[in-house]
C-alpha positions as MATLAB code, in Angstrom:
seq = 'XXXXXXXXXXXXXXXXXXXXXXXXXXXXXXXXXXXXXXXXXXXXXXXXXXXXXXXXXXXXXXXXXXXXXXXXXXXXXXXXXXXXXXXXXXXXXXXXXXXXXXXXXXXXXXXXXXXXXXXXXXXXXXXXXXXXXXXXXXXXXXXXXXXXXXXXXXXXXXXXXXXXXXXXXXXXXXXXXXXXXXXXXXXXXXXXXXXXXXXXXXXXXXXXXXXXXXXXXXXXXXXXXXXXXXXXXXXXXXXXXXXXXXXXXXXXXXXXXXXXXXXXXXXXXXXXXXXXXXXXXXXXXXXXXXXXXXXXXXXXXXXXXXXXXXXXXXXXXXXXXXXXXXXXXXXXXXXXXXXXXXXXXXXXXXXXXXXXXXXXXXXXXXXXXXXXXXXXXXXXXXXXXXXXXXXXXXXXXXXXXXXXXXXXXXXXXXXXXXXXXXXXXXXXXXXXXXXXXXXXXXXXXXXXXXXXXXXXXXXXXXXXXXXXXXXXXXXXXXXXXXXXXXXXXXXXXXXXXXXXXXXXXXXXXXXXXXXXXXXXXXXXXXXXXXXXXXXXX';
ca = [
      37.358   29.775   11.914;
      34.500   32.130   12.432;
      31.235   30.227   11.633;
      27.736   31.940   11.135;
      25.329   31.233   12.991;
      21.395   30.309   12.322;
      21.106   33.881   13.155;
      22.975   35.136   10.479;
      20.803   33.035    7.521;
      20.600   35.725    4.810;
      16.686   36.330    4.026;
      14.799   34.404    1.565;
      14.535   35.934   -1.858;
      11.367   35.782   -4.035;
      12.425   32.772   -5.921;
      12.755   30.959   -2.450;
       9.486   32.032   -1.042;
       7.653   31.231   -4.257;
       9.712   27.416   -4.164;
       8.844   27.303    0.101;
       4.893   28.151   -1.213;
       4.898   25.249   -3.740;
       6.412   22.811   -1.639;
       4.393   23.360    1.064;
       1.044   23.063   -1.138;
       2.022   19.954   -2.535;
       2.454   18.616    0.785;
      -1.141   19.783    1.887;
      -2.978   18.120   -1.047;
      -1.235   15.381   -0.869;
      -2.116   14.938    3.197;
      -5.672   15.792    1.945;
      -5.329   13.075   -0.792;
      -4.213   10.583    1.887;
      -6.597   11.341    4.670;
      -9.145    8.847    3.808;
      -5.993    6.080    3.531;
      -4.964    6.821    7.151;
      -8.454    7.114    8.594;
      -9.644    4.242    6.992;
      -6.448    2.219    6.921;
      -5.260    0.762   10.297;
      -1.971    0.017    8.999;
      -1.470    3.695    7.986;
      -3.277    5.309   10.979;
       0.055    6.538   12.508;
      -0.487    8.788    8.856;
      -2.846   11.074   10.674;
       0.418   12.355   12.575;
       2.362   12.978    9.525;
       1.494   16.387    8.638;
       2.573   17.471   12.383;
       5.424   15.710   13.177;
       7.060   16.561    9.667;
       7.001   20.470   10.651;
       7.733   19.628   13.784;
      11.123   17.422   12.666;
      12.180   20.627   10.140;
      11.867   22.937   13.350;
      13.908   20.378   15.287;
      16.157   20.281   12.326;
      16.676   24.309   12.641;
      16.432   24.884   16.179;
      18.506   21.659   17.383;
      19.834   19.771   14.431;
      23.728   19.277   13.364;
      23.780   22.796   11.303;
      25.160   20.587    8.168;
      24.854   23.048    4.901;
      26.311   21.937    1.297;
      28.869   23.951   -0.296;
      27.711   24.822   -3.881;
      29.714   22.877   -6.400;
      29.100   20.762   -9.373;
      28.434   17.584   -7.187;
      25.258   19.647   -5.731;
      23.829   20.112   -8.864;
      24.044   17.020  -10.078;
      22.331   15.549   -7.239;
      19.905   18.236   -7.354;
      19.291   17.683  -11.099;
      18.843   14.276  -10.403;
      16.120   14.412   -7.837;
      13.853   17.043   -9.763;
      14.392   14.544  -12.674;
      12.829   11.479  -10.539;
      10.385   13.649   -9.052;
       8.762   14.259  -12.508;
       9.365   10.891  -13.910;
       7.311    9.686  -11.121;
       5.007   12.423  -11.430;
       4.583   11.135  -14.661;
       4.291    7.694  -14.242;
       1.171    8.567  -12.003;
      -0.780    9.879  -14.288;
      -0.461    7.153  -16.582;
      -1.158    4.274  -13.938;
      -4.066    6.665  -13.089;
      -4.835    6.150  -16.271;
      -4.915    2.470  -16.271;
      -5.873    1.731  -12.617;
      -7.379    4.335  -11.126;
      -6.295    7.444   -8.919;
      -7.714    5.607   -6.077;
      -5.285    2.431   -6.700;
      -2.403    2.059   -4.161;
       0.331    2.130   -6.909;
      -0.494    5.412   -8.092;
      -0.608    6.743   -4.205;
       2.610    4.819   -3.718;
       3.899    6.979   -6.449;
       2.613   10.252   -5.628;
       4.324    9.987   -2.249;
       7.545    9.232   -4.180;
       7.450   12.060   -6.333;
       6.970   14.561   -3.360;
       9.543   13.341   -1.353;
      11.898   13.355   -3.871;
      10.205   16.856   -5.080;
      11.371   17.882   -0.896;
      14.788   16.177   -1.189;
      15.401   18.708   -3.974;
      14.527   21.496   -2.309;
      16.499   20.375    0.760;
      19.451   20.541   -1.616;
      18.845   24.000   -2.489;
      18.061   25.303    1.306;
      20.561   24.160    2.528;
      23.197   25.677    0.250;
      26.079   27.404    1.986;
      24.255   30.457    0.425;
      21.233   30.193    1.701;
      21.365   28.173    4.731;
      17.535   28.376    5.302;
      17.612   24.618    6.448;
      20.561   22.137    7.711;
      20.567   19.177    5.813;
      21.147   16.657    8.753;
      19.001   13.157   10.023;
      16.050   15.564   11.359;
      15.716   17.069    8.185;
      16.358   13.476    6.043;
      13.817   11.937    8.564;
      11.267   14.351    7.752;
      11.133   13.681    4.487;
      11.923    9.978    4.605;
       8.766    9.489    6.403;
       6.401    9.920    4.265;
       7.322    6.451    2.522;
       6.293    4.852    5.603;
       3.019    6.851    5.601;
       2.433    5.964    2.330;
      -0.271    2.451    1.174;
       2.286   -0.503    0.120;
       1.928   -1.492   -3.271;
      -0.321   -4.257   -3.407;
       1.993   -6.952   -4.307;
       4.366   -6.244   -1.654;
       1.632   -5.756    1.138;
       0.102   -9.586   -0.526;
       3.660  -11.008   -0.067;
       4.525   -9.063    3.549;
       1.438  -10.002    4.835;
       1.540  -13.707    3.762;
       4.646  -14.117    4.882;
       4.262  -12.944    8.362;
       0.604  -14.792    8.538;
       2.016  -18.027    8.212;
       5.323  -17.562   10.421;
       3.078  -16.289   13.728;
       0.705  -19.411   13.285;
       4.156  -21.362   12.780;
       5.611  -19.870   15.619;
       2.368  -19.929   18.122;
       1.628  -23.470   16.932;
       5.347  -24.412   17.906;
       4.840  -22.280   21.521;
       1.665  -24.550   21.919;
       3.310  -27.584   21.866;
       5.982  -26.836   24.323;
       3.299  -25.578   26.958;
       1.455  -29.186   26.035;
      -1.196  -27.999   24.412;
      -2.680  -30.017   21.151;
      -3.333  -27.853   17.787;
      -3.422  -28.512   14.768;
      -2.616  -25.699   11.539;
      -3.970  -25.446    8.526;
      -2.492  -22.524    6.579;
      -2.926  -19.532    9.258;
      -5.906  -21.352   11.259;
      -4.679  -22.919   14.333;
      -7.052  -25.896   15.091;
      -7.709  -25.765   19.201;
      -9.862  -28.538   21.216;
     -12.569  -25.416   21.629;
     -12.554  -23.799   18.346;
      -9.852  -22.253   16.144;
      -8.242  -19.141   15.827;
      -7.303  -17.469   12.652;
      -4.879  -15.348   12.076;
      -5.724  -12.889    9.867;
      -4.328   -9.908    8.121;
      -4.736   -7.644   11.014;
      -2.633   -9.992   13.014;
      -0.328  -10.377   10.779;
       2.169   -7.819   12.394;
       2.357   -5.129    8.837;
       0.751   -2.761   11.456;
       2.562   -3.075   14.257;
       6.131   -3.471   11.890;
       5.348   -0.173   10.269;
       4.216    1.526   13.063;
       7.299    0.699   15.196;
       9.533    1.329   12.500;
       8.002    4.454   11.888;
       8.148    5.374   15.487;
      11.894    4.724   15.504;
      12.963    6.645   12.925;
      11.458    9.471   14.526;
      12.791    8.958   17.973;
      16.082    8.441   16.150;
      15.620   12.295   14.807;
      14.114   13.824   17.732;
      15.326   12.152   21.013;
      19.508   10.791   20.321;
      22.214   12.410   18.642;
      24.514    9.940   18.356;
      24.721    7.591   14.912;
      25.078    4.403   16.960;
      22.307    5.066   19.093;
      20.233    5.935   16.238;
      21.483    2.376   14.094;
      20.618    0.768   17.185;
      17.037    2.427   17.651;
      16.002    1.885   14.212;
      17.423   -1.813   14.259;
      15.783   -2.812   17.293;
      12.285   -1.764   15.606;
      11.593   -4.310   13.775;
      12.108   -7.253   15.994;
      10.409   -5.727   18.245;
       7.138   -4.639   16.458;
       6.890   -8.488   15.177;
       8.024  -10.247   19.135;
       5.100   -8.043   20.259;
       2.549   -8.944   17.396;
       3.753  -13.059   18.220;
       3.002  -12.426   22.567;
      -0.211  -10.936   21.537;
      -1.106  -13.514   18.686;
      -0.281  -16.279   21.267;
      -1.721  -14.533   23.995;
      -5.180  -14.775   22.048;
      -4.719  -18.328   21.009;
      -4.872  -19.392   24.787;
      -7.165  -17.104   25.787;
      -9.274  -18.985   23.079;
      -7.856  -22.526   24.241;
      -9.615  -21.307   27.382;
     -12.732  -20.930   26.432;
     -12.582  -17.107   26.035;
     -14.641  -14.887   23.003;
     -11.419  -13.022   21.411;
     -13.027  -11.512   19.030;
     -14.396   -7.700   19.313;
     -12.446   -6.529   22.354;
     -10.153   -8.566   23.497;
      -8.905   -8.614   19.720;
      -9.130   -4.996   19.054;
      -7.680   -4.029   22.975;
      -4.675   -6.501   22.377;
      -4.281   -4.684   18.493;
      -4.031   -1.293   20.474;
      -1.649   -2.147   23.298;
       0.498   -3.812   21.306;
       1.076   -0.622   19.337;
       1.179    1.639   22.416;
       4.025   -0.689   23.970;
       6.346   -0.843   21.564;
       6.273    2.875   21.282;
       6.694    3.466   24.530;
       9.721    0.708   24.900;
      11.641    2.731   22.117;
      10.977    6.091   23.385;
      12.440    4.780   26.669;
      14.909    3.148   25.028;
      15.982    6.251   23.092;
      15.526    8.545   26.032;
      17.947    6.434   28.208;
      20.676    5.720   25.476;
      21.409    9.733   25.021;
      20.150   12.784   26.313;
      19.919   16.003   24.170;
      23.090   17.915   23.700;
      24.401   20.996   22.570;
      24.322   21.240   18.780;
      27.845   20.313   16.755;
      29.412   23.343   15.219;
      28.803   24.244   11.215;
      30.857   21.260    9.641;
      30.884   23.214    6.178;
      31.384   27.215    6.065;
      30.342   29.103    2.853;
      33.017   29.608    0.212;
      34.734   32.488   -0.847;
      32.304   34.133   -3.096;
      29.056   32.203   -1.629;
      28.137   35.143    0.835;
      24.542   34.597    0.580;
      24.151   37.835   -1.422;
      20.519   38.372   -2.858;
      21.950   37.789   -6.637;
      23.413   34.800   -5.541;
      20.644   33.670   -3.279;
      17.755   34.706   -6.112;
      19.845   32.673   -9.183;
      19.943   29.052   -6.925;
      16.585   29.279   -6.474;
      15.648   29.590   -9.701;
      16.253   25.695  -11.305;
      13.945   24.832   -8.252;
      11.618   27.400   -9.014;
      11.243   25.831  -12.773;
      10.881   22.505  -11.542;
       8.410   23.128   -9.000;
       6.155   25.068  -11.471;
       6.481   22.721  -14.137;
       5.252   20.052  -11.619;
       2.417   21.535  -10.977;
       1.294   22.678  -15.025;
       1.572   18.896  -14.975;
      -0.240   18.088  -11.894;
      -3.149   20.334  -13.349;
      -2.908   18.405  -16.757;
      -3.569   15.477  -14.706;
      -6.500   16.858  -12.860;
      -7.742   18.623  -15.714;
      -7.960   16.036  -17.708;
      -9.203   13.673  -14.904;
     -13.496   12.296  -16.366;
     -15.987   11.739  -14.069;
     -17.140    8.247  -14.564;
     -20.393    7.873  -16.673;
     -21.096    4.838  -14.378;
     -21.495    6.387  -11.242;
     -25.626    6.617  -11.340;
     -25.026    2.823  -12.575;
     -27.974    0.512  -10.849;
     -26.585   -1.997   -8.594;
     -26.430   -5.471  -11.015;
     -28.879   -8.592   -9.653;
     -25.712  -10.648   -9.087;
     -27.871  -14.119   -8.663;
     -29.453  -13.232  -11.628;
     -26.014  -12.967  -13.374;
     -24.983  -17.047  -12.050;
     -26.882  -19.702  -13.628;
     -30.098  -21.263  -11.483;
     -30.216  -24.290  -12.922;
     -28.328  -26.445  -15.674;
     -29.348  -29.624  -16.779;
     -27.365  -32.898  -15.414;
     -25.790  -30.492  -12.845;
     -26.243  -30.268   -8.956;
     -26.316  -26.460   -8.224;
     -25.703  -25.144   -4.974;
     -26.359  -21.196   -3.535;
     -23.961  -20.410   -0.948;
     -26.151  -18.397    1.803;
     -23.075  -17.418    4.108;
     -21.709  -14.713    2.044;
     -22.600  -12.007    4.241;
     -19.690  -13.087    7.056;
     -17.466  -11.793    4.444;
     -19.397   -8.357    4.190;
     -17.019   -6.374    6.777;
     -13.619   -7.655    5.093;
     -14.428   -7.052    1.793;
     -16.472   -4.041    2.532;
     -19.581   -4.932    0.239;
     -22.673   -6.379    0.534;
     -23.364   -7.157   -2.797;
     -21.272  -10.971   -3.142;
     -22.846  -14.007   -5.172;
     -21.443  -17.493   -5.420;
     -22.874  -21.216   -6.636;
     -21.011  -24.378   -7.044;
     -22.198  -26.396   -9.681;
     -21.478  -30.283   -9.742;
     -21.691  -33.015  -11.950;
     -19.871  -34.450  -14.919;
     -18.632  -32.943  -18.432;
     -19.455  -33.894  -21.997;
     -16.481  -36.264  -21.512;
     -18.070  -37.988  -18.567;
     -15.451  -36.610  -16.494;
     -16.702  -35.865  -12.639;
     -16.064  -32.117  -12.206;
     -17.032  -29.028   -9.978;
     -17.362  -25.433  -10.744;
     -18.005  -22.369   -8.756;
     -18.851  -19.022   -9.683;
     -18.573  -16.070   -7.461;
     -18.923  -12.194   -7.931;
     -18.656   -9.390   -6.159;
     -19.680   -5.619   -6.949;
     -18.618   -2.629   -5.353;
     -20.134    0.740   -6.192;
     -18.660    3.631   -7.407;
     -16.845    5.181   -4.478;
     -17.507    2.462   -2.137;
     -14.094    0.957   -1.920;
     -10.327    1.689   -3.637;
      -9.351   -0.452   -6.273;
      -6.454   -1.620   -4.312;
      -8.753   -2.803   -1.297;
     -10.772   -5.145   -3.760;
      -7.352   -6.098   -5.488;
      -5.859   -7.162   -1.947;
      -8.692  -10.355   -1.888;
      -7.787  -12.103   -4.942;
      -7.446  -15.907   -4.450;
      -3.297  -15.005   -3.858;
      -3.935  -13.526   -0.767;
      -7.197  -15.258    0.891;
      -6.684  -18.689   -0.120;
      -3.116  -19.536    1.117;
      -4.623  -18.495    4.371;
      -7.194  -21.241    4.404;
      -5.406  -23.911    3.722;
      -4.996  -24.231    0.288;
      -1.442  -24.250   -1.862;
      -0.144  -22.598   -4.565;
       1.006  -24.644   -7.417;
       3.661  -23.566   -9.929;
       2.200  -23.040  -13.169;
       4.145  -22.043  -16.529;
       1.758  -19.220  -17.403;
      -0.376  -16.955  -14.592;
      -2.466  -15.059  -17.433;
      -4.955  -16.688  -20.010;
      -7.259  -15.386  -22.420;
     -10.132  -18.336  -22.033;
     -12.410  -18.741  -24.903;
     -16.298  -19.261  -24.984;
     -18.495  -19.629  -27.286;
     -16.097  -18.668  -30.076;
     -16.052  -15.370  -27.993;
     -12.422  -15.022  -26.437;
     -12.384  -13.027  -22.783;
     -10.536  -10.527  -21.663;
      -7.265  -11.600  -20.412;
      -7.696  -13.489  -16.632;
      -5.284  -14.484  -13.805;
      -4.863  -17.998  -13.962;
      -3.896  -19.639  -10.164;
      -3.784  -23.489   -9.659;
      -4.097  -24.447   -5.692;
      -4.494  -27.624   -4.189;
      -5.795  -28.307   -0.304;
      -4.045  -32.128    0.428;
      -5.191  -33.955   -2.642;
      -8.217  -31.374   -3.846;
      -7.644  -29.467   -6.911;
      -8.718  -25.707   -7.587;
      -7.818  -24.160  -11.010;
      -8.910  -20.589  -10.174;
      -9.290  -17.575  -13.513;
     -10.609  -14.272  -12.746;
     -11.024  -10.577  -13.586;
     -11.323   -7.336  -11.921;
     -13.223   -4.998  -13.696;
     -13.338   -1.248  -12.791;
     -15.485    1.343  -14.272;
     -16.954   -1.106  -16.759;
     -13.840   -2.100  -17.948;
     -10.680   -5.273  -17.280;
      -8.380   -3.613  -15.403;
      -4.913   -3.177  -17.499;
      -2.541   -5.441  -15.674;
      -1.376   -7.281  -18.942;
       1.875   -5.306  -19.312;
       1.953   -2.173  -16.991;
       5.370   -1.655  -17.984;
       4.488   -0.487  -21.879;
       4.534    3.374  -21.583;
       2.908    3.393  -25.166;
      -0.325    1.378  -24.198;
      -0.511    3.593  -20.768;
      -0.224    6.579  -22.719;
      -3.059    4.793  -25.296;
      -5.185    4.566  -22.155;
      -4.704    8.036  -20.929;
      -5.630    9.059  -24.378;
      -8.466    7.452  -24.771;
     -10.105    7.506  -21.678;
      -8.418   10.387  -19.659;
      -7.200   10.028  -16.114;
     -10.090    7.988  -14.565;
     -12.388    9.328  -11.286;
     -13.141    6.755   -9.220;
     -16.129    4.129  -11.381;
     -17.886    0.770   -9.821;
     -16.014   -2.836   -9.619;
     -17.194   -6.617  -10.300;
     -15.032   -9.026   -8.947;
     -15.188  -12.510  -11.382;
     -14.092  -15.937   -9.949;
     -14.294  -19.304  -11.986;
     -13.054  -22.152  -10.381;
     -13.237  -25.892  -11.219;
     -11.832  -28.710  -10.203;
     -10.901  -29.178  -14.063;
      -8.914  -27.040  -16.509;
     -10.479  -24.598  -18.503;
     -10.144  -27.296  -21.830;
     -12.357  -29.463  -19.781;
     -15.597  -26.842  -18.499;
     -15.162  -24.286  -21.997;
     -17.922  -26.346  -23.764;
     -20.425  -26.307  -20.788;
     -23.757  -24.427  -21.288;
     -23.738  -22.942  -17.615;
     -20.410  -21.535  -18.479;
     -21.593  -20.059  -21.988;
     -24.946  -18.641  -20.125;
     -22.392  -17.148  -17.352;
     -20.046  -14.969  -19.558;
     -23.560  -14.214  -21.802;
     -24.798  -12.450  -18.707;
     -21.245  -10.661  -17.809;
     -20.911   -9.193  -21.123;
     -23.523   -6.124  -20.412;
     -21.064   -5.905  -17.242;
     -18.031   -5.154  -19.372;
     -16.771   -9.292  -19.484;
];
């Protein structure tokens, strides 16, 4: 059977020119959306190659790629109808979390990136129809769309739980290594105790960069440099395990350089961080480039129907569902943006946090913490507050009680940044435990005043208690976590207050070493939430 060539591809019709133009703009502002994410973001800076290497991986797929088109059929247009449908459901479901987090919240990027590729997997379907075989669907063309999920932020409660996870198994692992080579430590949580110091290992060291990274990087040799499906199973596999054996050499690497006396941090840490990545890059790409070398391409493996010529009627009509997708995507994208408010807190003075805590309290010992400011790099603010109050309760019970706040002006930081420190994701690290508890969300009263609803944590460090409440506010306002699943009170909040522009943030933290039945009644406490409530608490 005679099979047409790429040479032969009929020419693109209107319909497919005006679907190619919308496609490709949507990718554009969503790169510029997510610039500031991979510039800023170390474990998304392989994101600033994204726009490249996708155009680059559909020429690849044209020039090089298995010339796999679709034959048209029912089957196609159900799968087609189905993307387009997903596309705008997610589409839709960013506005409204945009409504009740933010646009700058990792969720609603998260989502955005889902709704384009599955926006591009649609218009895959219709390129590379047997009529119009403008694009072969095959891995270079999959892989160039697939990508963008890995170039997208993780949702925070994934990231909290990945990067947890892989905390505590390399200080597991390098405390275990330590041992065999004779060497005494001690861990507590992700710090590794050393005769000389101790070593932490932190979220950067985690591995999340170097795992997504890698994987990233072998997806893309598995589209660009083999051919065969094994040897692409067996690049992508390998990724993984070898991203997070790389992060563990380096992580233990550190630890003795530290057991030695040496000053890791600055560059030794941040030299390590980079050669880690370039490694296991290079290890796959050699890896890749030794399994296969580049062959010929595979002939057509479908040939167009009887019928399915490519003639410009035909051509013009299958472009035209895609067509009405892509333009109803964007009227809704501009809804969105249109109806997007510029925060009336963004000339907002900067709150006198001290000012906000209690000085002094009668029958309690009150403590200012003055080493704050070591925390001003990670959390990317200067403006933190925190005292500890001690002393005993109406009751007579002996209790403690801190108060900490942080603030965050308007365009200073995302939402999702500030919500990746809550006590779930810094406090494991330090040693201290997370304790079941039957409910994780109160509504604390005070005063006769009841408070917007908090995260309620209970930790313990050995035999030390910590029952931990607190709030994120954004824009002046408790951020809408309650029930993010309830379309209706996302749609209330969209309503209301529009799509929101990016406002200011205040962190709230109450901990005590009592529950909240036990500290309610306390002046300081009443004083506290009588200062926060000009704050939006």
């Amino acid at each position: 059977m005679t099979i047409p060539s790429a040479a032969a591809r009929p020419p693109l019709p209107a319909l497919a020119k005006l679907s190619l133009a919308l496609l490709a703009g949507f990718t554009f502002v969503l790169s510029v959306r997510l610039w500031p994410e991979w510039r800023h973001n170390p474990d998304l800076s392989h994101g600033l190659f994204m726009p490249f290497l996708f155009l680059f991986m559909l020429h690849e797929s044209r020039v090089a790629g298995t010339p796999r088109y679709l034959p048209s059929g029912p089957l196609l247009r159900v799968i087609f109808g189905a993307l387009v449908l997903l596309g705008l459901l997610a589409l839709a479901l960013v506005g409204l979390y945009a409504a009740a987090l933010g646009w700058s919240h990792t969720l609603v990027e998260f989502l955005l990136v889902g709704a384009l590729v599955l926006l591009l997997g649609a218009g895959l379907v219709v390129f590379a129809d047997t009529r119009v075989r403008a694009l072969p669907c095959n891995w270079n063309s999959a892989v160039a769309i697939g990508l963008w999920l890995l170039s997208a932020p993780i949702p925070p409660g994934t990231y909290t739980r990945l990067t947890l996870g892989l905390q505590l198994w390399v200080s597991k692992s390098v405390l275990f290594s330590l041992h065999v080579l004779g060497i005494a430590a001690h861990r507590t949580g992700n710090i590794i105790e050393l005769a000389n110091g101790s070593v932490g290992v932190e979220e950067a060291c985690s591995g999340v960069r170097s795992l997504v990274s890698c994987v990233f990087a072998g997806f893309f040799f598995s589209a660009t440099l083999v051919r065969r499906p094994w040897a692409r199973a067996l690049i992508i596999g390998l990724a993984g395990p070898l991203a997070l054996g790389m992060n563990f050499v380096r992580s233990l690497t550190l630890t003795l350089l530290a057991n030695s006396g040496v000053n890791i941090a600055g560059a030794w840490h941040d030299v390590t961080g980079y050669a880690v990545l370039a490694l296991t890059a290079l290890i796959l790409g050699a890896l890749a480039l030794r399994l296969e070398r580049r062959g010929t391409p595979s002939p057509l493996l479908v040939a167009p129907k009887p019928g399915e010529d490519g003639s410009p009627l035909n051509a013009q009509l299958s472009f035209l569902p895609l067509a009405s997708a892509l333009l109803l995507t964007l009227a809704l994208g501009t809804l969105f943006v249109l109806n997007t408010r510029p925060s009336p807190r963004n000339a907002t003075p900067v709150p006198d946090l001290l000012a906000v805590l209690p000085a002094e309290s009668p029958g309690w010992i009150v403590d200012t913490s003055r080493d704050l400011y070591q925390f001003t790099d990670v959390l990317q603010t200067q403006y933190l507050a925190q005292r500890t109050y001690t002393g005993r309760t109406a009751t007579g019970t002996p209790v403690q009680i801190t108060l900490y706040l942080a603030y965050w002006p308007a365009g200073h930081s995302t939402v999702s940044r500030v919500a990746a420190h809550t006590p779930d994701a810094c406090w494991p690290g330090s040693g201290w435990v997370p304790q079941p508890v039957p409910v994780t969300r109160e509504n604390p009263i005070v005063a006769g005043r009841t408070l917007a609803s908090a995260e309620y944590r209970f930790f313990k460090n050995q035999n030390f208690p910590q029952h931990v409440w607190f709030w994120h506010l954004f824009d002046g306002r408790p951020l809408a976590y309650q029930n993010p699943y309830s379309t209706r009170e996302l749609f209330d909040l969209a309503w209301r207050y529009g799509f929101r522009h990016d406002g200011d943030q205040l962190f709230v933290r109450v901990s005590s070493t009592g529950p909240w039945t036990d500290i309610a009644g306390e002046p300081l406490l009443r004083e506290f939430f009588a200062h926060l409530q000009p704050l939006g608490l």
